[in-house]
Each structure stands twice: as C-alpha cells, then as structure tokens.
C-alpha positions in Angstrom: -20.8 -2.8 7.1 -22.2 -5.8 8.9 -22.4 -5.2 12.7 -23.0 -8.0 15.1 -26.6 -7.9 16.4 -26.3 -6.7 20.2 -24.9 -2.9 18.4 -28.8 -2.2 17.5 -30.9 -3.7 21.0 -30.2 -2.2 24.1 -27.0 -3.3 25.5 -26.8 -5.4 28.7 -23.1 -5.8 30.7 -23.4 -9.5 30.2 -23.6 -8.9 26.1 -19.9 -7.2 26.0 -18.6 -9.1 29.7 -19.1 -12.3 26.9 -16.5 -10.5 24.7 -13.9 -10.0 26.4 -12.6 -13.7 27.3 -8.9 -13.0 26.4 -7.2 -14.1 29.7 -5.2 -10.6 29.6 -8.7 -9.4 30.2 -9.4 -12.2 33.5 -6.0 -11.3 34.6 -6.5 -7.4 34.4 -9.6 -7.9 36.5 -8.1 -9.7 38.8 -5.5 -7.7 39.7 -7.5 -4.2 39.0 -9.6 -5.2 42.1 -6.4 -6.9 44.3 -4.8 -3.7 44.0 -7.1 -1.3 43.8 -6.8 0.1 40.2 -9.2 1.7 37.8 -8.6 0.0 34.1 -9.9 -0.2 30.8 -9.5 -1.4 28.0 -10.1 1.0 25.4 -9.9 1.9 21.3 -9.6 -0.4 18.5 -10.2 -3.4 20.1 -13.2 -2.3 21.4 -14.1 -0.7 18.4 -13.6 -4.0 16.4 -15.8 -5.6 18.7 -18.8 -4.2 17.5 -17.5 -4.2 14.0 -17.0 -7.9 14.7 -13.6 -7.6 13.5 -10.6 -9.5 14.8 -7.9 -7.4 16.7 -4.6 -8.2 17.6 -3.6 -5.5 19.8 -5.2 -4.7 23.1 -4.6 -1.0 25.0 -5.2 -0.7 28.9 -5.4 2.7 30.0 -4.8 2.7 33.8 -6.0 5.5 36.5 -2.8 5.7 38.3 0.3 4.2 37.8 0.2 2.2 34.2 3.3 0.8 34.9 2.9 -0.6 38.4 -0.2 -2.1 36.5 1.9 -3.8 33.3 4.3 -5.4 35.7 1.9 -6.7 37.7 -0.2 -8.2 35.0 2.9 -9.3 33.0 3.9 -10.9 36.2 0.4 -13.2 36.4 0.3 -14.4 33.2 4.7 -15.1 33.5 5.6 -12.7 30.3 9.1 -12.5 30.9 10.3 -9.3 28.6 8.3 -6.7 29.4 9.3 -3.1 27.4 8.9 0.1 29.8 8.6 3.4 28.3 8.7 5.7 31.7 9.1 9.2 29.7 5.9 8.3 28.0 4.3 6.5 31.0 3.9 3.1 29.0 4.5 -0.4 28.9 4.6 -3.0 26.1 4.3 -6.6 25.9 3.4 -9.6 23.4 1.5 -12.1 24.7 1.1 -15.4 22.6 -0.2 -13.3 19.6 -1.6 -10.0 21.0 0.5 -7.1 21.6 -1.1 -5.5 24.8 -0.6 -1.7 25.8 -0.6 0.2 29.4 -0.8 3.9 29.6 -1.7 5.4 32.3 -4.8 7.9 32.1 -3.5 11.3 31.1 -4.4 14.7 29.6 -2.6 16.6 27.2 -2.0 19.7 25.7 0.3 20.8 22.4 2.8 23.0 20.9 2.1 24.7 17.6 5.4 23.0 16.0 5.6 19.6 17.6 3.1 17.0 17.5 4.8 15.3 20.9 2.2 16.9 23.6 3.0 17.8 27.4 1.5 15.2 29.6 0.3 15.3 32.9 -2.4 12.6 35.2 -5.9 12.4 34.5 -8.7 10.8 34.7 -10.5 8.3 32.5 -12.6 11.2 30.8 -9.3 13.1 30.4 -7.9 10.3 28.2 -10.8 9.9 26.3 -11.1 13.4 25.6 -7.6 13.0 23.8 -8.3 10.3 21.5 -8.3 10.7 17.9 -12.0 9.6 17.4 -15.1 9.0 18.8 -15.1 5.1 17.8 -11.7 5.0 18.9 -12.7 6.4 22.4 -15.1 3.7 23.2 -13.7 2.0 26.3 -15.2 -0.7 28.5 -14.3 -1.4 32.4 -11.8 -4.5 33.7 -13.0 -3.5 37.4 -14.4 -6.5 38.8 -17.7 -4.2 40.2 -18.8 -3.4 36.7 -16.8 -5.4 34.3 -17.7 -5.1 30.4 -19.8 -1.9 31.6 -19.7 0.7 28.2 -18.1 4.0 29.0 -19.1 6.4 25.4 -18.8 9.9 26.4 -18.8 11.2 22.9 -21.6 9.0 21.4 -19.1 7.1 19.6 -21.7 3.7 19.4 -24.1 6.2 17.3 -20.9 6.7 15.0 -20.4 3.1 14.8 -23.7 3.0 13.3 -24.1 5.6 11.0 -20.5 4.9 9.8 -18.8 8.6 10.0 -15.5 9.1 11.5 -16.1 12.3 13.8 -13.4 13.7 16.6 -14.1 14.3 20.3 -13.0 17.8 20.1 -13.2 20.6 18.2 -11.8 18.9 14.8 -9.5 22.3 14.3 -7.8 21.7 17.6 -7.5 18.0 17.2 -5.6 18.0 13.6 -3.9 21.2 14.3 -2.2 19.4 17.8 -1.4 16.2 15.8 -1.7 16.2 12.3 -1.2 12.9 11.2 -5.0 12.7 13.2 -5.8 13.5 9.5 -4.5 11.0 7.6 -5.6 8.2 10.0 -9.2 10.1 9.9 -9.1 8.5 5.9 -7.5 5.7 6.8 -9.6 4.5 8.6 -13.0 6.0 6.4 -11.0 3.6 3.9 -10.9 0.5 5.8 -14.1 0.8 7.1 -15.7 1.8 4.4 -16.7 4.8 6.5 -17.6 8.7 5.9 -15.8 11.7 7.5 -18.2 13.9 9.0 -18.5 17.5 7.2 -17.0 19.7 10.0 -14.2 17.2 10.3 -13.6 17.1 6.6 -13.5 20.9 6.3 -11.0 21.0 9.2 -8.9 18.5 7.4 -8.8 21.0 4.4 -7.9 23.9 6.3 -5.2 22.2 8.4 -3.8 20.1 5.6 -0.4 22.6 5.3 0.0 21.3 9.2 0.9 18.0 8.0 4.6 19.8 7.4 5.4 18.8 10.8 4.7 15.1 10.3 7.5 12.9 9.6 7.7 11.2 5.9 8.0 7.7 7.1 5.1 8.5 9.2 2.6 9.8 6.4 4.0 7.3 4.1 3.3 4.2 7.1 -0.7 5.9 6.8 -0.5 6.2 2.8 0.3 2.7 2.9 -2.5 1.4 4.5 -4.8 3.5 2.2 -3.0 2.0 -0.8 -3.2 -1.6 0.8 -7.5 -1.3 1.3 -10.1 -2.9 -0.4 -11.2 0.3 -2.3 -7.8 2.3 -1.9 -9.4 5.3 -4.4 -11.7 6.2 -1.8 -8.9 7.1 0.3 -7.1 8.8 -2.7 -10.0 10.4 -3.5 -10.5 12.0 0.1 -6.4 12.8 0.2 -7.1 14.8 -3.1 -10.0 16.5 -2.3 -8.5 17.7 1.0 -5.2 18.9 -0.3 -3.0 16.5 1.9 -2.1 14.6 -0.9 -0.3 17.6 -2.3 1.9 17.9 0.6 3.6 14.9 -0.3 2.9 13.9 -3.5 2.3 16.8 -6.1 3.7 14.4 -8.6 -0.1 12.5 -8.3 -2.1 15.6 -7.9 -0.7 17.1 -11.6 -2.7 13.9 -13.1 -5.8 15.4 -12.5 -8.2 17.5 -15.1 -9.3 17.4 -18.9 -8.0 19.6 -21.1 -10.1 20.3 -24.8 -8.8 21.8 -28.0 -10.8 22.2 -30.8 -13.1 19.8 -29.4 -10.7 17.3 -28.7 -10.3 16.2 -24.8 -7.9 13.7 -23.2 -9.5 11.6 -20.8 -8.9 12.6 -16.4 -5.6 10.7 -15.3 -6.0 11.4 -11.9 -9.4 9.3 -11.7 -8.3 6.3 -14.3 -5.1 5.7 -12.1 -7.4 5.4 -9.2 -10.2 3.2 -10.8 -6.6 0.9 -12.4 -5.5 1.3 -8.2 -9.2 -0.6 -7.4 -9.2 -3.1 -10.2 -5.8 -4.4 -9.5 -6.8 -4.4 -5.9 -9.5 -6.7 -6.6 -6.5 -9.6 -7.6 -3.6 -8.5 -5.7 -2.7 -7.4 -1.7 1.4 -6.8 -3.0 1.6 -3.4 -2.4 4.5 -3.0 -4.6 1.9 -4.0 -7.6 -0.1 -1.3 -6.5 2.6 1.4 -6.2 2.7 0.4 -10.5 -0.6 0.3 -10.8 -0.3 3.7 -9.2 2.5 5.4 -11.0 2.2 3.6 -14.9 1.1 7.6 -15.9 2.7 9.7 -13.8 4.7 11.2 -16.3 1.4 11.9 -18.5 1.9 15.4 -17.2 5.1 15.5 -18.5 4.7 14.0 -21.9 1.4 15.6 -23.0 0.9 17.1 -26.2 -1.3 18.6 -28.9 -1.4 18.2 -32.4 -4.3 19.1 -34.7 -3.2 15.7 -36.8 -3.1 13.1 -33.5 -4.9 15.4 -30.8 -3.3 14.7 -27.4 -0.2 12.3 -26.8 1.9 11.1 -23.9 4.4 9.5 -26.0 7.3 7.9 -24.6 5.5 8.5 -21.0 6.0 4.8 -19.6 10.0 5.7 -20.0 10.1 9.3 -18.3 7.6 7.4 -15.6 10.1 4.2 -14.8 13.1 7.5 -14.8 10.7 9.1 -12.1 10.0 6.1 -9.5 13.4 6.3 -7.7 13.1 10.5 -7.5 9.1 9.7 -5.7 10.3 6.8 -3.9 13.4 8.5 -2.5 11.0 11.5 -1.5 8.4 9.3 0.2 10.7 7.0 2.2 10.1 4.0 0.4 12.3 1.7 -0.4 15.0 2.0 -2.7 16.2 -2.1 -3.1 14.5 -4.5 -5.9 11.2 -3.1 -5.0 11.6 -0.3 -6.6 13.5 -1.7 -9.4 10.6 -4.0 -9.7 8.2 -1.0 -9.9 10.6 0.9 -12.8 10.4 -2.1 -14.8 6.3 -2.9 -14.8 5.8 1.1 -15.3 8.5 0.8 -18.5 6.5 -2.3 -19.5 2.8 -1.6 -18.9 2.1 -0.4 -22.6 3.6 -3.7 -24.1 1.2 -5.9 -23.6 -1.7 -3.5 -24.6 0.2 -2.8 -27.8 0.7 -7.0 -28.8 -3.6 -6.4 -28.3 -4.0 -3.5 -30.7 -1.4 -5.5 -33.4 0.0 -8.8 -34.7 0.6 -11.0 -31.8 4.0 -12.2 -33.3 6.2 -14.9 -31.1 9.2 -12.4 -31.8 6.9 -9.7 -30.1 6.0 -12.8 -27.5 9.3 -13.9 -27.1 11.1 -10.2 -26.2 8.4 -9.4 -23.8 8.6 -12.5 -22.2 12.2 -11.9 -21.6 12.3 -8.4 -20.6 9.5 -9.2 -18.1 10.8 -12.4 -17.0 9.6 -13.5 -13.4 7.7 -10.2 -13.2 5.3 -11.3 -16.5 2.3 -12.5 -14.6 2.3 -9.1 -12.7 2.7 -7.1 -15.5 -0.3 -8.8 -17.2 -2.3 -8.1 -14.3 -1.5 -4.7 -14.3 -2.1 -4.6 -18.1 -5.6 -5.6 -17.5 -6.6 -3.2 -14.5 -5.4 -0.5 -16.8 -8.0 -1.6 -19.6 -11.2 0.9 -18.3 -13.5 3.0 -21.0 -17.2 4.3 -20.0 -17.8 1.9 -23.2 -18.8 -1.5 -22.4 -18.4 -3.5 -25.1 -15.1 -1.5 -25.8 -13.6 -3.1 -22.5 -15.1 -6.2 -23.5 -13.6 -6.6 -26.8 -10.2 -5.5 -25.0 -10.1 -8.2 -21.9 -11.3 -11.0 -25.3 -8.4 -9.7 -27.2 -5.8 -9.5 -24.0 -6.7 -13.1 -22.9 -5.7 -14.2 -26.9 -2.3 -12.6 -26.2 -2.2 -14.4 -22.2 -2.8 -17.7 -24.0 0.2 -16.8 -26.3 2.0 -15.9 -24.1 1.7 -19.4 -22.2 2.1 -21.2 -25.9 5.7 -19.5 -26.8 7.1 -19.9 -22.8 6.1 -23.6 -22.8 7.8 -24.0 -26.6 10.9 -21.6 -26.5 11.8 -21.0 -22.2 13.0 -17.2 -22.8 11.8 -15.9 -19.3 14.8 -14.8 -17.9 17.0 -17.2 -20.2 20.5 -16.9 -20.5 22.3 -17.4 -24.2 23.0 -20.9 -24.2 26.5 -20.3 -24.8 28.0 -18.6 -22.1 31.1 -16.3 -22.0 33.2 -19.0 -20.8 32.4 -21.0 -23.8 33.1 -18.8 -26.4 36.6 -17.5 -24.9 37.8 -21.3 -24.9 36.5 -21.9 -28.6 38.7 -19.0 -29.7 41.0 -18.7 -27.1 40.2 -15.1 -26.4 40.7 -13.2 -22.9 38.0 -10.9 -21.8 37.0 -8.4 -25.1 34.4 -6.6 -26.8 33.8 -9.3 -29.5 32.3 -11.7 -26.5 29.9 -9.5 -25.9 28.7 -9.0 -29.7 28.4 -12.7 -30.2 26.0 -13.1 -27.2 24.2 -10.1 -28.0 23.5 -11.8 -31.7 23.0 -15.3 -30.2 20.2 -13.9 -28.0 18.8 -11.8 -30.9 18.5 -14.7 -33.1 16.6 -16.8 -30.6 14.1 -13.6 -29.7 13.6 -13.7 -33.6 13.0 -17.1 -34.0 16.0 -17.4 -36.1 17.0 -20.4 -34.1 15.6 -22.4 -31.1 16.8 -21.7 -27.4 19.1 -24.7 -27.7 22.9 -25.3 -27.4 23.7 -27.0 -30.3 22.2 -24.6 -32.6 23.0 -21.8 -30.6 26.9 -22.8 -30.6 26.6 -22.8 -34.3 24.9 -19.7 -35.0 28.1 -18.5 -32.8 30.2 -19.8 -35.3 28.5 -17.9 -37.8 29.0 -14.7 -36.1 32.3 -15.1 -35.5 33.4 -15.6 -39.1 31.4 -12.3 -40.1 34.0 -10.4 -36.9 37.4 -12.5 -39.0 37.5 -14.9 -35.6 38.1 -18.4 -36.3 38.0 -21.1 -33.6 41.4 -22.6 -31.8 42.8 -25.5 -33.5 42.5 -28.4 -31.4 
C-alpha cells in the first residue's frame, strides 16, 4: 500500500488544509464560522486521503443541527434538490460529481434484534465512538479557527500505517449492535489489501450467527464488493475462515476439504475456485464472469464419487451446477434476468473447451461450441483458462500452449463457417411456402437436420446448399415441394 509522504513526518495543519480544496469544503467553512457551527468532515474521504485514493462521497458530521447546516450550504453553492431525512437527522445532496452527507453528531445505543440504533445528540467524540473503524473515524475540522486540524481519538493514522482494520470499541459490542460491521470489516481488508486485527477477527467468529438479522440484499451489496476486488479470495478466504460465509452461502462452504481412499485424494475445491476467482480477476471487472468463475464446481459436492477403477469423479457436475444457479441466485438476491441465464450457460460450458485441449480439435467439435456459446465465447474461454491451475508448472504450461491451439481454431472455423449464434439459413417461413405446409412438426425436423449438417460440416452455412439439403430431408419425411 503506497501512502502519500506527509502520513510518515509529523503532520502540520497546512499539509491536510492543502487537501481539502473541494469548494463543499470552502463553503462549509464559511458558513461553519457565519453561523456558529462545529463541522467536520469525517470517514472515507479522509481515510482516502492518506491512502491517496480518489473519493467520491464526502460526509459532514455537524454539532447541532445537521440539517439547518445542509440547507444552508446547499443554499451557497445553489444545489437546488436537496433530500432531508429528519427521522434519521440527515441530509443528502449531489454536487457536480460528489455525493456530500450531513448528519448531525449523535450517539447511539442498540437492540439485540435490530441493527436500527436509538439515537440521541452528541458530541464529536460521541460520533466517532460509533463508527465502524478506527480508519474510518478519522475526521478533520471545517471551522475556520483550526481548519484541516486532525481529530484521531482511536489512533486510527497508526492503523493506516500498519494496514489492520481494528474497531473503536470493544469489537463484541460493535458487530453484535450492527452486524453487517463484519462484512465491511473484510471488505474493506479486501480492497485495501489490509489485515483484521486478531481480537477483531475472533469477535467476527463468535458473532458471525448475528448476521441473521442482516438483510440479504444487504450482505449480498458487501459480498459483491469482495467478489468485484483485485484479490477477491482474500476476502473469501476471511468469509470462510470466520463462518459468515456459511450463513449465506453453505452451497460454497461444502467445496472445501480433501478426501483420500486408498491413497487416492481429490484435489481442495474450495481453494481452486478461489485461486480460478483471482485469475479471472486479473482480465475481467464483469462481475457476472466472476459469479461463473465462482460457481463452475459447485455441484462437485454433489457429483463426487469413488471408484477403485477411476478414483474420484464429478461427472456430469457442470449440468447439476448450471440447474443450481437460479436456486443460489434466488437465495442471495441476485438477479434472476439474462444474467443469470448468462451464468447457467458458461457453468454448463466451462468443461468444453478444456475437453477440445485434452482431444482432437475437430471443426464439428469447433463449430457446436461456437454455436452453443455464441456471443458469450470469448467469456467462456477466459473462464476456461482461469480454471487451468496445478502446483505443476510445466503442467499448466503445456495446458495454456495447448488452449491457445484450440483459441486460434476457434478464430479459423468463425471467420470460415459464421456459426456463432447463426440461424439455419432457411427459415420457417421458407420451408412452409416450398411445401405449402401450416405450422407442423415436420418444420421443425427439417431445421433441426439443416443445422446438424452444417455443425458437421456436411454442408457450408449457405442458402443455396442449405435449401437443397432441405430438399433432401424432405423426400426421406414423403414431402414433396408445391408445384409452381
């Protein structure tokens, strides 16, 4: 984690006064010392200041009225819709491209079954106290008398720079009052590329049945952003080891182990999907590509079996796993449109590709695959190839050598036959004038056997020969065309 250079030498008020030159911040001053108001501007945008990270939100906690406050600044800088939240004491609006915050400072306190706390006024320490973590407590003063000044009660600079996520309170307390606290405590340790401190980890463990309480979309927003990281299996890793991911997602958590049999052992699933989640991460931010990458063998599980012949087998697991998407994606509040469709079909698929490596690369073999992939084919491939890992070296190597022979085919048959996505040239409509048939069965057959014979190579994707071979098949079904 590179760190802009002030974050190691003593820090003077000019140093982060120089950062904060967004004119929400000039206008905030301004008005904080018209008015008499205490504000601050607090969390991840000042956390991403010393991470020299760009930030697009900004949140002003106000002593006092936070309201009063947003109109007033909203009313400088001429934001005309301005969102006011008065049962929660906040107020929204977007200005240009930052989405600025106002809350007014507050303490609160929580039920065991609700993560919505009681609220009540406090003071700046009070609403610091609250926050999830120390580097998201860090807060720096708009007051004209001491503007840019550092206010780090809980150390949360030294976190910065050791890179642990650690809480303010007692961790217990803090993910037992709200515990999606946990999830964004690896969330963030993702992004970041952070630790979670010991104590906090352990808390996480013994709290992770509170995350009952959390709403799906919620923990599914958080699992998200774990999935959409740079190194998403660090974040796996940590919802594993914890037990949160098994509060949600079982399905994932049965993956895991090696089991031996006279001396034979299957390799860990859990851990390949993961390292097949980071390689496909490393050429792809469509997080629909990553949900594949993370359910191509979920229903390993399911399929697994011992013989003394073959050892262990997962046959047939790519179609029990495409059958299983809509049943996880359902559960988990994703969506269930051509997302998910697109997810069943590179799960069914993933093992075609690797199969055309072990064999003959035939253009039939090219040609179906093609097809069946259609506009998803480049995706599929890529998934193919994050899915190639083996502790031997030269193993992989010989795979990718082999997998980029069947890419180039791949390219060789599309640019000579066209059968991504094709259509028999001879349509329906075609084959009901020839023969003067209304809507039947027999239609059907014929297309079916004109689409065959080009996936075979029996004929080229053309119309001409394609309306012949269609008078072949129709003399072998007694039809004969309509006189003219």
């Amino acid at each position: 984690m590179q760190f802009i250079d002030y974050i190691c030498t003593p820090m003077s008020k000019m140093n982060l006064a120089e950062k904060l030159t967004h004119p929400v911040f000039k206008v905030a001053k301004s008005i904080a010392s018209d008015h008499d108001f205490q504000a601050y501007v607090i969390g991840g945008y000042v956390r991403d200041i010393f991470l020299g990270r760009p930030s697009k939100d900004i949140d002003i906690v106000v002593v006092g009225d936070g309201l009063e406050f947003a109109r007033l600044v909203a009313t400088k800088l001429k934001v005309q819709k301005v969102s006011y939240f008065k049962t929660f004491g906040t107020a929204h609006f977007r200005y240009k491209d930052i989405d600025v915050e106002f809350v007014g400072a507050r303490k609160e306190s929580y039920s065991e079954n609700s993560r919505k706390p009681a609220v009540e006024n406090g003071t700046i320490e009070d609403d610091q106290l609250r926050r999830d973590f120390t580097i998201n407590a860090l807060a720096l003063s708009l007051m004209k008398d001491n503007f840019g000044d550092l206010i780090d009660p809980f150390d949360g600079l030294g976190d910065l720079e050791k890179g642990i996520m650690r809480t303010p309170l007692d961790p217990d307390k803090t993910y037992s009052d709200d515990p999606l606290r946990m999830m964004r405590a690896i969330r963030f340790a993702t992004q970041l590329g952070f630790s979670i401190e010991k104590r906090s980890l352990e808390a996480i463990l013994r709290n992770a049945e509170r995350l009952k309480i959390i709403s799906q979309e919620r923990i599914t927003d958080e699992l998200n952003k774990i999935i959409l990281s740079k190194k998403p299996s660090k974040g796996l890793d940590y919802l594993f080891k914890t037990k949160l991911l098994e509060q949600f997602f079982p399905e994932m958590c049965r993956l895991y182990g090696v089991e031996t049999i006279d001396g034979k052992s299957h390799k860990d699933n859990f851990y390949h999907t993961i390292e097949v989640l980071d390689n496909i991460s490393e050429n792809t931010d469509n997080l629909y590509l990553r949900w594949a990458a993370i359910l191509h063998d979920i229903a390993k599980p399911n399929t697994k079996r011992f013989s003394p012949q073959h050892g262990w087998t997962f046959h047939n697991h790519e179609e029990v796993g495409a059958k299983m998407v809509y049943r996880i994606f359902k559960k988990l509040r994703l969506p269930l449109d051509a997302k998910m469709k697109y997810v069943e079909k590179l799960v069914r698929l993933h093992l075609r590709p690797i199969a055309l490596v072990k064999g003959d690369v035939t253009d039939a073999a090219i040609r179906r695959l093609l097809f069946e992939a259609g506009e998803d084919i480049d995706d599929l491939m890529t998934l193919c190839s994050a899915d190639i890992t083996s502790k031997n070296e030269m193993k992989v190597k010989r795979f990718r050598n082999n997998f980029e022979l069947v890419k180039q085919k791949l390219r060789e048959v599309e640019e000579k036959d066209h059968v991504r996505n094709f259509q028999p040239p001879v349509s329906g409509a075609v084959i009901m004038e020839v023969f003067d048939l209304k809507p039947c069965n027999e239609i059907g057959i014929i297309k079916s056997r004109i689409k065959e014979a080009i996936l075979e190579g029996e004929i080229p994707n053309e119309y001409e020969a394609a309306y012949g071979y269609m008078l072949k098949v129709a003399e072998t079904l007694g039809m004969k065309p309509k006189k003219m």
